[in-house]
Phi, psi and omega in degrees: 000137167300119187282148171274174201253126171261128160257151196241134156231162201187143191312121148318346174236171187280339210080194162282329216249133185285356167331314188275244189354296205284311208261348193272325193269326194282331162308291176331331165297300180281339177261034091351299195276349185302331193114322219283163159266125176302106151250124220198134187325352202033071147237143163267024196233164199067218154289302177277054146246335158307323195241018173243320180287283188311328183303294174322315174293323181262005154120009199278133180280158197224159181218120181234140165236137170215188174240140167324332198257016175240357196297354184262304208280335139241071159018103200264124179322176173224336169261015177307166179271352213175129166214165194219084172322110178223167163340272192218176191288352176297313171308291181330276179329316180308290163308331174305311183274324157315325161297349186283139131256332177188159209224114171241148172263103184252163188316155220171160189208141305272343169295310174287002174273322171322302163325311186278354191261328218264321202270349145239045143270335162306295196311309186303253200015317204060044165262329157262178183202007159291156189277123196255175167179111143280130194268125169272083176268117136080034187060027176310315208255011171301297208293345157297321142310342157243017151303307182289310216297291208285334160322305192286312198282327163309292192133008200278346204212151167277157174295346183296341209243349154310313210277342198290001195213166170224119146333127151245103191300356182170152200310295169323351176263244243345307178316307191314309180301312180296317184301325179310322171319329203272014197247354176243142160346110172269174152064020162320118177297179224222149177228106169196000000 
């Protein structure tokens, strides 16, 4: 059986709070110990620079995409299993997700917010049916919960669209949320 591919998207910087680091490896670990393949931005800087050296290190294959004009700037892995060149960051999201069975977000900062507005908004669309997941290291992403929350609550979004993602409070939902992966259909296509 195939194991599925998690694309993680997540900050080019470390953050303040080491809290963020420490949740970027241990992620990179658990889809590791999941069996799963890493997808990822290929920078070796931040967060994803965190969570593709544990991942890589506890043995997980990995697929980086990146765009020529970052290939300098964030210093592009070199032990990846599989890289991917693209155009530009629209592609790059696009391989990433397409390459995808399901997608976590860790803290990040407007490139990960882009990332998370654009694949769920795919979803309210209906263009997908992947498991979106924010990992809440340390309540990084409430106030984006209740950003959405006050969308909905305005008339801008049906409440239906609160449901398209799941909050994860700490690396055991996480773990839980990957063992759940091997019980679903993978790599459902993306129409965009």
């Amino acid at each position: 059986m195939t194991k599925p591919s998690i694309c993680v998207f997540c900050g080019s910087r470390p953050g303040n709070r080491p809290a963020y680091a420490e949740a970027a490896r241990a992620t990179g670990r658990a889809i590791a110990a999941s069996g799963c393949r890493l997808v990822f931005g290929a920078g070796d800087v931040g967060l994803m620079g965190e969570i593709a050296a544990a991942a890589i290190a506890a043995g997980a294959p990995t697929l980086g995409v990146i765009p020529v004009h970052l290939l300098n700037r964030e210093r592009q892995r070199r032990d990846m299993t599989n890289t991917v060149v693209t155009e530009d960051m629209h592609e790059r999201k696009k391989v990433m997700f397409m390459n995808s069975d399901a997608v976590v977000v860790l803290p990040g900062g407007a490139g990960s917010l882009d990332e998370f507005f654009e694949v769920l908004t795919w979803a309210q669309i209906g263009l997908h049916r992947k498991p979106i997941y924010l990992l809440d290291v340390d309540g990084y992403w409430q106030p984006l919960i209740a950003l959405l929350s006050h969308i909905v609550d305005e008339g801008f979004a049906d409440r239906t669209m609160l449901g398209l993602f799941d909050q994860l409070p700490d690396l055991h939902a996480l773990e839980a949320a990957l063992a759940g992966l091997a019980d679903r259909p993978l790599a459902a296509s993306v129409h965009t």
